[in-house]
C-alpha positions as CSV (number, residue, x, y, z in Angstrom):
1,X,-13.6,0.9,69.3
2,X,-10.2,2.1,70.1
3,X,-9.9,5.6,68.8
4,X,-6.4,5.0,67.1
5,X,-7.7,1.5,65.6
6,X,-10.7,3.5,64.0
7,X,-8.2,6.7,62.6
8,X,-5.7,4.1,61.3
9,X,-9.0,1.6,59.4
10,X,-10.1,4.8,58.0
11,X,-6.5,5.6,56.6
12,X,-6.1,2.4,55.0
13,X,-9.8,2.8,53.5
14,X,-9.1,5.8,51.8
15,X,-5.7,4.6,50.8
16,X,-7.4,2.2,48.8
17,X,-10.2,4.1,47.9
18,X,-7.3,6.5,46.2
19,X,-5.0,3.8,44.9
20,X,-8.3,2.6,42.9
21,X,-9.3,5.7,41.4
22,X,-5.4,6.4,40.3
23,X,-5.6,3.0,38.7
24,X,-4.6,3.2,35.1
25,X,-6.7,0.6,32.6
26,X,-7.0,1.9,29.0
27,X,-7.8,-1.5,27.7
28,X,-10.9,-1.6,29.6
29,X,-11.8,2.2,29.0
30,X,-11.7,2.2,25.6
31,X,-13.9,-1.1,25.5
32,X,-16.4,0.7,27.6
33,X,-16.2,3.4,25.0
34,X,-16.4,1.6,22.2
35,X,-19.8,0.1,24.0
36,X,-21.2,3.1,25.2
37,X,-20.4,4.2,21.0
38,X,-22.0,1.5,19.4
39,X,-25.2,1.9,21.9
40,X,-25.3,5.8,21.3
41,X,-25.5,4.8,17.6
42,X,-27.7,2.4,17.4
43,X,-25.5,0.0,15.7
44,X,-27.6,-3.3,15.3
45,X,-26.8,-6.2,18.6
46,X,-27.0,-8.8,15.9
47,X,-24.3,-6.9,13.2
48,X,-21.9,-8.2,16.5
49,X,-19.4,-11.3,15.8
50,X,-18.0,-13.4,17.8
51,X,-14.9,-11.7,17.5
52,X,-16.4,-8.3,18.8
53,X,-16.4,-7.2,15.2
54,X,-19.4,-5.2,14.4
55,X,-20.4,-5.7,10.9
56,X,-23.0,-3.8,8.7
57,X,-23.1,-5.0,5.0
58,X,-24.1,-2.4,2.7
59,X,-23.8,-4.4,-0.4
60,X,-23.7,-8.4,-0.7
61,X,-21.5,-8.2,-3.9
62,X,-22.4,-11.3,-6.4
63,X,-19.0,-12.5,-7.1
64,X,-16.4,-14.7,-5.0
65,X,-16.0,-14.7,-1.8
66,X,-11.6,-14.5,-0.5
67,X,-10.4,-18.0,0.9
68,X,-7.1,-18.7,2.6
69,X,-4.8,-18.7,-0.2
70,X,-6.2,-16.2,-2.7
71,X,-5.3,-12.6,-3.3
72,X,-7.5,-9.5,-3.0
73,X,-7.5,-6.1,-4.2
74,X,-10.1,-3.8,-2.0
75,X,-10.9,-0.2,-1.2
76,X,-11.1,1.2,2.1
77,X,-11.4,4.2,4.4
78,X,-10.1,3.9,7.9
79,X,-11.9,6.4,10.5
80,X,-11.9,6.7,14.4
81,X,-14.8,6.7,16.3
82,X,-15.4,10.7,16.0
83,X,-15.2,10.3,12.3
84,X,-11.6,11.3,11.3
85,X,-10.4,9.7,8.2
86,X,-7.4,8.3,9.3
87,X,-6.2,6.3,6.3
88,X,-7.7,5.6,2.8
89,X,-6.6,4.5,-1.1
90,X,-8.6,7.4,-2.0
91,X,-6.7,10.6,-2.9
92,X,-9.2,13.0,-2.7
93,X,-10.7,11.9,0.7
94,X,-7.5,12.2,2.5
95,X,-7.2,15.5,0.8
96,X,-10.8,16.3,2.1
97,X,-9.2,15.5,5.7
98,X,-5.8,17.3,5.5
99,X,-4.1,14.2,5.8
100,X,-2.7,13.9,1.9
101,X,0.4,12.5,1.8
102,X,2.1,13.8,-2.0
103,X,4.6,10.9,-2.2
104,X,1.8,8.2,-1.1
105,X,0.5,5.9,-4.1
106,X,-2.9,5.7,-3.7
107,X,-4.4,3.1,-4.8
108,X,-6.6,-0.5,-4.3
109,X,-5.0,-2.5,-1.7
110,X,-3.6,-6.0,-3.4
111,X,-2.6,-8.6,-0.3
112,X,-2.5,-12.2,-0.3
113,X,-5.8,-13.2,1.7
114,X,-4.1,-15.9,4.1
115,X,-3.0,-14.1,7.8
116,X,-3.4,-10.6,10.1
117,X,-2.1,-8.3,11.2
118,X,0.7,-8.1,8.8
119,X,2.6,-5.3,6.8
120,X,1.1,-4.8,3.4
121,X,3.9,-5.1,1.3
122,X,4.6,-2.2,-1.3
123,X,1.8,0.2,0.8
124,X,3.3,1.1,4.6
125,X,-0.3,-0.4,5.8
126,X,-1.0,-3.0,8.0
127,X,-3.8,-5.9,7.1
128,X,-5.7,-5.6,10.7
129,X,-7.2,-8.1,12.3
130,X,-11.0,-7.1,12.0
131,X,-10.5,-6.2,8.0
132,X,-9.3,-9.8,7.6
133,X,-12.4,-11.1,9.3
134,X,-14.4,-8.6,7.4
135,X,-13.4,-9.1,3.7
136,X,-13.9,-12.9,4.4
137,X,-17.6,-12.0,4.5
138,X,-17.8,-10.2,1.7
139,X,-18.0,-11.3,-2.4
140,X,-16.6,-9.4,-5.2
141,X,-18.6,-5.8,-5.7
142,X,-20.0,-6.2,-1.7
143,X,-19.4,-3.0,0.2
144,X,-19.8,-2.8,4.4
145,X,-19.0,-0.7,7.5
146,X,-16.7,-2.6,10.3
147,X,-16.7,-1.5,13.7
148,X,-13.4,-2.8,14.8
149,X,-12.7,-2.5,18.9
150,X,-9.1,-1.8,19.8
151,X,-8.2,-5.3,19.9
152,X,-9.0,-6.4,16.6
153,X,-7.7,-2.7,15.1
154,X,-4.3,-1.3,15.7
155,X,-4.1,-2.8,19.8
156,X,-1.9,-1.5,21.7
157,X,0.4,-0.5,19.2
158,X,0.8,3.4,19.1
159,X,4.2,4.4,18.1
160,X,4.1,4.5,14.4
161,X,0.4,5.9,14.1
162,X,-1.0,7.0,17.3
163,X,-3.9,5.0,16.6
164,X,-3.3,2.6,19.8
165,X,-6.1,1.6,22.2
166,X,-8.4,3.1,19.7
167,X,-11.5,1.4,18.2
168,X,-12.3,2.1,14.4
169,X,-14.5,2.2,11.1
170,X,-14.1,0.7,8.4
171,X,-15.9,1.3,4.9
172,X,-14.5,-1.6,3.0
173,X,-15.2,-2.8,-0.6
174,X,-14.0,-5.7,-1.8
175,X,-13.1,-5.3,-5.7
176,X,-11.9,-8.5,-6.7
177,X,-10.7,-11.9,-6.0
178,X,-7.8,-13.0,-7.8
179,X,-7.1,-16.9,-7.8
180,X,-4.1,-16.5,-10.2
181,X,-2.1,-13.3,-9.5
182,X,0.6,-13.8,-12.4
183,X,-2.3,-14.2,-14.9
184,X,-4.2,-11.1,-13.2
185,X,-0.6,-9.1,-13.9
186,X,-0.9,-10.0,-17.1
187,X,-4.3,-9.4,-18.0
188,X,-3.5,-5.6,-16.5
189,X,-0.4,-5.6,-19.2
190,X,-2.3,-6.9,-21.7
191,X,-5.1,-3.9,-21.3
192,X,-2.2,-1.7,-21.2
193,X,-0.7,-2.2,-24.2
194,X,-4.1,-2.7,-25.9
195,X,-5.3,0.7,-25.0
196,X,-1.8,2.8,-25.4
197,X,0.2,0.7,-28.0
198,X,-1.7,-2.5,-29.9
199,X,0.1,-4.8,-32.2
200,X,2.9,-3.9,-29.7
201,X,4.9,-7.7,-29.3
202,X,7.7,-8.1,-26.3
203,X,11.3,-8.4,-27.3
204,X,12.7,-12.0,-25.6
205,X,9.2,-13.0,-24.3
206,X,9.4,-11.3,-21.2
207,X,9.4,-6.9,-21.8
208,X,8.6,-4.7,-23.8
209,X,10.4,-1.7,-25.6
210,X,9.2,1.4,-27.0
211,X,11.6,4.0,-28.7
212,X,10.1,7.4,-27.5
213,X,13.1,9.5,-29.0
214,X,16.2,8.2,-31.5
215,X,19.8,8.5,-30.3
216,X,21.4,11.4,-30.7
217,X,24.8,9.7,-31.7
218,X,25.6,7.1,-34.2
219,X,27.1,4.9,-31.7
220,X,27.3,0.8,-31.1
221,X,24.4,-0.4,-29.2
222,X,24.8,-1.3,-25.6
223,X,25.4,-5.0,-24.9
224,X,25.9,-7.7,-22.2
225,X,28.9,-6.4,-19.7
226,X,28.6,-3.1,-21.3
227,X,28.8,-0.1,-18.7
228,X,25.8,2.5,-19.5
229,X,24.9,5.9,-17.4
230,X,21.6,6.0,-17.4
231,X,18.9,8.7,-16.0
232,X,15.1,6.9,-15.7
233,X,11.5,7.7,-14.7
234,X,10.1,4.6,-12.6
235,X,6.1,4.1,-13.1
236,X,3.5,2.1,-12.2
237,X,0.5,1.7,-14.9
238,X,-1.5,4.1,-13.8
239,X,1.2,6.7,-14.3
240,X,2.2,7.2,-10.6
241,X,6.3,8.2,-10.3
242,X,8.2,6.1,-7.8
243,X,11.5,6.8,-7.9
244,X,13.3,9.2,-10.8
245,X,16.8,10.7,-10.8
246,X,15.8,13.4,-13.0
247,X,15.9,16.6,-11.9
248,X,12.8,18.5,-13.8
249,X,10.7,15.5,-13.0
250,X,11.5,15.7,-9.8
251,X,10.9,19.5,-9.6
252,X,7.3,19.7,-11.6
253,X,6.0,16.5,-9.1
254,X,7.0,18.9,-6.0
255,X,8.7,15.9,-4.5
256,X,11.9,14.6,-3.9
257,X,14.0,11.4,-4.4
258,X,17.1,9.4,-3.7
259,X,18.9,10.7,-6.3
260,X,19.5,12.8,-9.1
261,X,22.8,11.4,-10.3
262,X,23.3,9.2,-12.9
263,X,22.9,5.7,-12.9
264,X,25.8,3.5,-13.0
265,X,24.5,-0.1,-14.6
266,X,26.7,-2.9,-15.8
267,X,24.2,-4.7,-18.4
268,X,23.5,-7.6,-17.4
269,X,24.9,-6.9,-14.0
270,X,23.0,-7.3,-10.6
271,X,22.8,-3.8,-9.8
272,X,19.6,-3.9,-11.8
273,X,16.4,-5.3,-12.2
274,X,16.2,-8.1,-14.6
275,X,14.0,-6.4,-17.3
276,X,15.9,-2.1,-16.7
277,X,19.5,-4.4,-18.2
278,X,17.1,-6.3,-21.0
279,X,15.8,-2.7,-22.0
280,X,19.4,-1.3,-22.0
281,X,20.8,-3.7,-24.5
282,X,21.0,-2.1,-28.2
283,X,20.4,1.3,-26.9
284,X,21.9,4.1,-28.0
285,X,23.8,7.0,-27.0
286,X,21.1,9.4,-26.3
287,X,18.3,7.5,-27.2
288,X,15.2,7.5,-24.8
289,X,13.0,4.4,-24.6
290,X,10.0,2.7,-22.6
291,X,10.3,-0.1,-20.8
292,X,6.9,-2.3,-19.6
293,X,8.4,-4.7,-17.3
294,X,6.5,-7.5,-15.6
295,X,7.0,-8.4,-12.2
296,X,9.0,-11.6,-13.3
297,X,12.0,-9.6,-14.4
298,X,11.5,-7.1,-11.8
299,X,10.5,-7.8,-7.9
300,X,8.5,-11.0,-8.9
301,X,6.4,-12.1,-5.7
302,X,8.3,-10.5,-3.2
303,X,7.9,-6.8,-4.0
304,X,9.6,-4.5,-1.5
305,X,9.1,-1.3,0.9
306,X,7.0,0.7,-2.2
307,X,6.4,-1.7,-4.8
308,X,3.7,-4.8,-4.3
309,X,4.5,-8.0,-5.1
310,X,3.2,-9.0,-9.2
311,X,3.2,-5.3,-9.9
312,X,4.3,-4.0,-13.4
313,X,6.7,-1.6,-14.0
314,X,7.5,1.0,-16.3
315,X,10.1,2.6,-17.0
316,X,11.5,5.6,-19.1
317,X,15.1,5.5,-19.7
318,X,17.6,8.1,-21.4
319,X,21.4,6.2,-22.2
320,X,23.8,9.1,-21.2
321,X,27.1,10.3,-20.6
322,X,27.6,10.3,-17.1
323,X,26.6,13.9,-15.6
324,X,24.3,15.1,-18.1
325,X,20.6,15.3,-16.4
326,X,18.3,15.4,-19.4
327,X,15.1,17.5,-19.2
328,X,12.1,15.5,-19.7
């Protein structure tokens, strides 16, 4: 063979040789180490799905089982393949990992069971693809381990989380499976008020007002149209503080909020929820009372960015003169 023919193949060889191993494909590593993973620990060929999902049930539950349609409430920890917990409901296991977050609710996940991924209203998470597939196997009370591979987990998606082309695990328990999710609000209102104030009945059928403290001026009570300057403590049942314009709450939770101004509300107005205006009326200068809201006169179905859709409110509320912040 001509020298330069054989110099110039042999150039074009290694050429290619190089361009291969430069070649970039972290979809297919990370599937050949989610492989090699499963192998190394023994995971079960027949826990696979068709899916890819790896699925180990560690408790059949006895209860229902989610369809299309219905809402769940579950418990989960999310971990990477080394065993980091990434994500959980549980305070003191995110703790445990340094990854504690002190103005995260933690709490149950409740999501309509009907599409994946998609944001989690109310809880910055995102229903994943492999969860979905794994609470439809499970019944109320049934507890498993999913092995998600990238695709069915977080994808490529990396900016918000970092967790891109990375396979997970899943412990997931399913809690309960709510057919009716306005009578399952109520029923949680209905232990409430059982447990902190019985005989307790709701003023116009809809909230319900507790005085905590009695007005410190002898003053007409607020009505329709009537302008109010309000400072408030926002709660969820369980006592968790979502939002608060009051400055010693603020400062003994260690966190801080939007504002700690007064509140400006028109009663009646729409610069409100429906059931903080229906709590102002015949208030008080000075007088400090507790609102239990349902979601129908606050964010109803829809929720928003903190607060889940049929999710109770509470909420403690001082009638002031504008500027005074009140300690509480």
């Amino acid at each position: 063979m001509n020298r330069i023919l054989f110099l110039v193949i042999v150039g074009l060889s290694f050429s290619a040789i190089s361009c291969d191993r430069s070649f970039s494909d972290p979809e297919g590593d990370e599937m050949a180490r989610f492989n090699a993973w499963i192998q190394v620990h023994n995971i079960p060929a027949d826990a696979k799905k068709p899916s890819g999902l790896y699925y180990l049930s560690q408790n059949e539950g006895n209860g229902l089982s989610p369809q299309i349609g219905d809402w769940v409430l579950y418990s989960y920890a999310e971990k990477t393949l080394d065993g980091l917990v990434w994500l959980s409901d549980s305070s003191d296991l995110m703790k445990l990992y340094d990854r504690y977050d002190i103005n995260y609710h933690y709490t149950p996940v409740f999501v309509k069971y009907e599409n994946a991924p998609v944001q989690i209203t109310g809880y910055g998470r995102t229903l994943l693809v492999g969860v979905f597939e794994g609470l439809g196997y499970l019944r109320e009370g049934g507890k498993a381990t999913l092995y998600l591979p990238f695709n069915l987990a977080y994808g490529t998606q990396s900016a918000t989380n970092g967790l891109g082309y990375q396979s997970l695990i899943y412990d997931l328990e399913l809690l309960k499976v709510i057919k009716d999710p306005r009578a399952y609000e109520k029923s949680l209102i209905d232990s409430y008020i059982a447990q902190n104030y019985p005989g307790l009945e709701t003023i116009n059928d809809s909230i319900y007002y507790i005085q905590l403290s009695p007005p410190t001026v002898d003053t007409v009570t607020l009505a329709k149209d009537s302008i109010a300057y309000v400072y408030y403590k926002g709660m969820f049942l369980d006592g968790f503080v979502f939002d608060t314009n009051i400055d010693s709450i603020a400062l003994r939770l260690g966190r801080k909020f939007s504002s700690t101004d007064s509140l400006k509300v028109t009663v009646g107005g729409s610069g409100v929820i429906k059931g903080f205006s229906q709590a102002l009326i015949n208030m008080k200068k000075g007088e400090w009372g507790r609102a239990i809201i349902p979601s129908f006169c606050g964010y109803d179905s829809i929720g928003n960015s903190n607060i889940p859709p049929y999710t109770p409110l509470i909420f403690d509320i001082y009638f002031s003169s504008k500027g005074i912040n009140p300690q509480k």
